[in-house]
N, C-alpha and C positions, 0 to 999 in steps of 0.2 A: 504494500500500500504506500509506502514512504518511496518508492522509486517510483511509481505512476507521479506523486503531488510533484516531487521533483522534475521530471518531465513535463508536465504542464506549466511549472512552474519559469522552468524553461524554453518554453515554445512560448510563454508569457513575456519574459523579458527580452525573447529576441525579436519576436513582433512587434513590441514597443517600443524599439530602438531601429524600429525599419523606417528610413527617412518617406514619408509619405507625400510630401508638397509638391515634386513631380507627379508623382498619380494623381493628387489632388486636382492639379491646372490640367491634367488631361482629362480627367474625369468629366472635370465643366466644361472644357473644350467642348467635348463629344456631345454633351448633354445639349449644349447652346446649339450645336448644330444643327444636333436629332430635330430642336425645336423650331432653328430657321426652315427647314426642309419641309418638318408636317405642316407650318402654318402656310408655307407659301403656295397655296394650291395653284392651279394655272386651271383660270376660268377662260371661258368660250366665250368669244363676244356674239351676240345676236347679230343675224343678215339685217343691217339699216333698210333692207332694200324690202323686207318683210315686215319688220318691228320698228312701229315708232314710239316716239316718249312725247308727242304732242295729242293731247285726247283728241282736241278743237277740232286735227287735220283729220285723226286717226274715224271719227264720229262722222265727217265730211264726207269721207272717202267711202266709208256706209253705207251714208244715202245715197250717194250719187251710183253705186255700184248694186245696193240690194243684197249685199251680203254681214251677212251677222260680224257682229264687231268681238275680238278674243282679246280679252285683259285681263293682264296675270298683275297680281301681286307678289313682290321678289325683295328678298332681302339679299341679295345678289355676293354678297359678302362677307356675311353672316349665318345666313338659315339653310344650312347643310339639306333638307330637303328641298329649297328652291333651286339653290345649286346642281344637284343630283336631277330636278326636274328639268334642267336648263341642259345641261349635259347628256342627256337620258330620251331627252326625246326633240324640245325645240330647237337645237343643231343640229338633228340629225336629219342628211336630205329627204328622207321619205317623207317626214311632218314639213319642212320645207317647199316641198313643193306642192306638198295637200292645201296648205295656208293658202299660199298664190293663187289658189284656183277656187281656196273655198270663205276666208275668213280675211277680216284689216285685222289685225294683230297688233296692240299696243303695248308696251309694258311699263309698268308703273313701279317705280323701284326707290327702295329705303335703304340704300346702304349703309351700315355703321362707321367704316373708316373714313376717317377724314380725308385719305388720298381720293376716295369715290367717292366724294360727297356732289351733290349735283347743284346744277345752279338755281337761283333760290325759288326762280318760276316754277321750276320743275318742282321745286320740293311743296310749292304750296299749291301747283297744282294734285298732286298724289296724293298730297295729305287730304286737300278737298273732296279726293272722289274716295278717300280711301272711308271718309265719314258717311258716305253715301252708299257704297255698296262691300262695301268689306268694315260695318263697324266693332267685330267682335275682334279684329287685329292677325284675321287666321294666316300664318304664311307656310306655302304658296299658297295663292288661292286665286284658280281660275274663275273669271264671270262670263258667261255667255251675253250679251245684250242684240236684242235688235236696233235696227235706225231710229228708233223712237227711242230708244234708253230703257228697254222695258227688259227688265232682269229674264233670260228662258232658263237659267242654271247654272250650277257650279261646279267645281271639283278641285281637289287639292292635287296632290303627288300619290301616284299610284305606280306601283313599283312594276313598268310593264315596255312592250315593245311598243316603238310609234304608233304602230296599225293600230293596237288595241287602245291606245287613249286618241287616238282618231276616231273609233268608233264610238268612243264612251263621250265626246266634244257633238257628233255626231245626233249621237240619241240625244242629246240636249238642245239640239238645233230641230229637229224632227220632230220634237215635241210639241211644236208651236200649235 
């Protein structure tokens, strides 16, 4: 028993006389890094040529066309399911090209960082419609409207291929 305490005893003091402050600064090295790399995600910008951020034109564009108006609610920066919604299906060209032929497409967007913060039109116009037809704050949250403003349905993030929330955008247009 007294050669086991010894032995610990010793694996004790030599451990505690292992200079550590190299491991230390690499330790946090690594650490810092691990945490530049998770945070830095690399987001998909939406086709300008599909998504606008102006409702006025986006509503315009409506009427004069007769096709149902699609506004997303995005926290583009923050809300890991609007992201994954953004990534998952409205960059992908199958829902890109369904858009063009079937929806105006607007997005209205809350970014949290200050590098994406948007200009202050922008902000108080989203904030306005966000009181209007998203006020329970849900993100994402898809609105269907017709040219008159009249809510046909919603839908958040649903964990699926383009086709299938094409179809689900679809039933909510068909509804009418």
């Amino acid at each position: 028993m007294q050669y086991l305490s010894n032995e610990i005893l010793n694996i004790f003091v030599s451990f505690s006389t292992f200079d550590f402050s190299d491991m230390k600064t690499t330790f946090f090295t690594a650490l810092l890094f691990l945490v530049m790399v998770g945070s830095a995600q690399t987001i998909t910008q939406l086709d300008s040529a599909i998504w606008q951020k102006d409702y006025a034109a986006a509503l315009s564009q409506s009427k004069e066309t007769g096709k149902p108006l699609l506004m997303v609610f995005s926290g583009s920066d923050w809300c890991k399911p609007c992201i994954m919604l953004r990534e998952q299906i409205f960059v992908q060209a199958g829902f890109s090209e369904w858009a063009k032929n079937n929806v105006v497409c607007v997005c209205l967007d809350f970014p949290a960082q200050k590098k994406n913060r948007l200009p202050q039109v922008l902000q108080e116009q989203n904030e306005s419609l966000a009181e209007r037809f998203n006020p329970n704050g849900i993100f994402p949250l898809v609105v269907l409207l017709n040219s008159n403003e009249t809510v046909l349905g919603s839908l958040g993030y649903l964990d699926v291929a383009p086709g299938e929330y094409i179809q689900e955008i679809e039933k909510i247009a068909n509804k009418q």
